[in-house]
C-alpha positions in Angstrom: 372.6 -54.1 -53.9 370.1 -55.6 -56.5 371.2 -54.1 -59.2 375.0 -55.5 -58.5 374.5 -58.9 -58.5 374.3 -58.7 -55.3 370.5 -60.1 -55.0 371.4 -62.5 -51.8 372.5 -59.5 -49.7 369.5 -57.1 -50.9 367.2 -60.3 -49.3 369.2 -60.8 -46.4 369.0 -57.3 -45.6 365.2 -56.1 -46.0 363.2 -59.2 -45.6 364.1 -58.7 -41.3 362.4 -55.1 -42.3 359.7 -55.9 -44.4 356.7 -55.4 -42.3 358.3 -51.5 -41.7 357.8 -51.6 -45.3 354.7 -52.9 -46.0 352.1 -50.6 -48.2 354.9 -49.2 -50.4 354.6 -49.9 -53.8 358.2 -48.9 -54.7 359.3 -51.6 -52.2 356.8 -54.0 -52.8 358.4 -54.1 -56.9 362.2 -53.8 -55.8 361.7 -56.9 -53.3 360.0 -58.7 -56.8 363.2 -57.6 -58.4 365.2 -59.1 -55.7 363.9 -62.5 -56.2 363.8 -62.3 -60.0 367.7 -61.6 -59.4 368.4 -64.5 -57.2 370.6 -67.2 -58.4 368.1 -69.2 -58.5 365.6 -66.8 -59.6 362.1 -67.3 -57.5 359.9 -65.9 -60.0 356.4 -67.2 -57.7 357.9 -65.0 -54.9 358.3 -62.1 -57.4 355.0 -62.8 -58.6 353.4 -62.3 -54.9 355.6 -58.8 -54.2 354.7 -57.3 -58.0 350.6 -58.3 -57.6 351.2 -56.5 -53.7 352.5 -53.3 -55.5 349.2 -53.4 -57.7 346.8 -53.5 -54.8 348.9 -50.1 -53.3 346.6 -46.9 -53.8 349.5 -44.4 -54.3 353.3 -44.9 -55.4 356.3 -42.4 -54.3 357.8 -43.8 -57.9 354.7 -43.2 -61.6 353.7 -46.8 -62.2 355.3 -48.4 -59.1 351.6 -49.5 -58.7 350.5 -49.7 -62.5 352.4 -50.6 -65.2 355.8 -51.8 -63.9 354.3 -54.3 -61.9 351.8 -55.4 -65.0 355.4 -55.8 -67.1 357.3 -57.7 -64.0 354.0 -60.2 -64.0 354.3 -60.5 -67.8 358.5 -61.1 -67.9 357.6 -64.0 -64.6 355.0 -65.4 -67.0 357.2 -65.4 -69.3 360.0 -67.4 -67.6 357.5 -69.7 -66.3 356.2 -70.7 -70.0 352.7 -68.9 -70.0 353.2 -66.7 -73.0 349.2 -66.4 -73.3 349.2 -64.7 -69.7 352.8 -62.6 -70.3 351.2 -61.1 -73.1 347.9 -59.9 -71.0 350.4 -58.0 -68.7 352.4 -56.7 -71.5 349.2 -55.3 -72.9 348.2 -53.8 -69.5 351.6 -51.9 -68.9 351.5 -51.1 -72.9 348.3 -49.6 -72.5 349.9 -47.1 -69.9 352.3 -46.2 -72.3 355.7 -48.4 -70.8 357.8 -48.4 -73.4 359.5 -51.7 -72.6 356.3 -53.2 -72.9 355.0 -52.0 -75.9 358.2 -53.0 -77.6 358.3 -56.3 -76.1 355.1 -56.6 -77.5 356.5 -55.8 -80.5 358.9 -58.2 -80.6 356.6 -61.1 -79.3 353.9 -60.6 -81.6 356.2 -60.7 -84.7 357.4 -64.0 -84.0 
């Protein structure tokens, strides 16, 4: 549902769940995705569920609990003006080899 614009549904449907959920890194970055996807986005909220996927020990999906959540900080950061701090998680997911992040990185830096 997320990934259809259908972001409202996605939140309707797993935030009565959560707690069933709660220690999965993999869920902890989809529900950040959900809110980033929201019309309005609530990139605070995605924020909370991306640094939750950090503090996970293990991830069923690689870098559910590295470096997609360092890039998902960095794009919020983004949004919400802080270039200086985006770039610090850019650089943390770039340093673990995420493409998207090193070429966003890329394309930040040359501007």
């Amino acid at each position: 549902m997320n990934h259809t614009g259908r972001s409202g549904e996605a939140l309707e449907f797993f935030e009565p769940i959560y707690q069933h959920f709660a220690g999965d890194a993999n869920f902890y970055c989809s529900m950040g995705n959900v809110y980033l996807n929201l019309d309005p986005p609530q990139p605070l909220k995605a924020m909370a569920e991306y640094v939750q996927a950090l503090q996970c020990p293990d991830a069923r999906e690689e870098g559910a609990n590295s470096f997609i959540p360092y890039y998902n900080i960095g794009l919020v950061n983004e949004m919400l003006g802080s270039l200086p701090s985006a770039l610090t998680f850019y650089r943390k997911a770039a340093d673990l080899g995420f493409t998207p992040a090193i070429e966003k990185l890329e394309a930040l830096e040359t501007h």
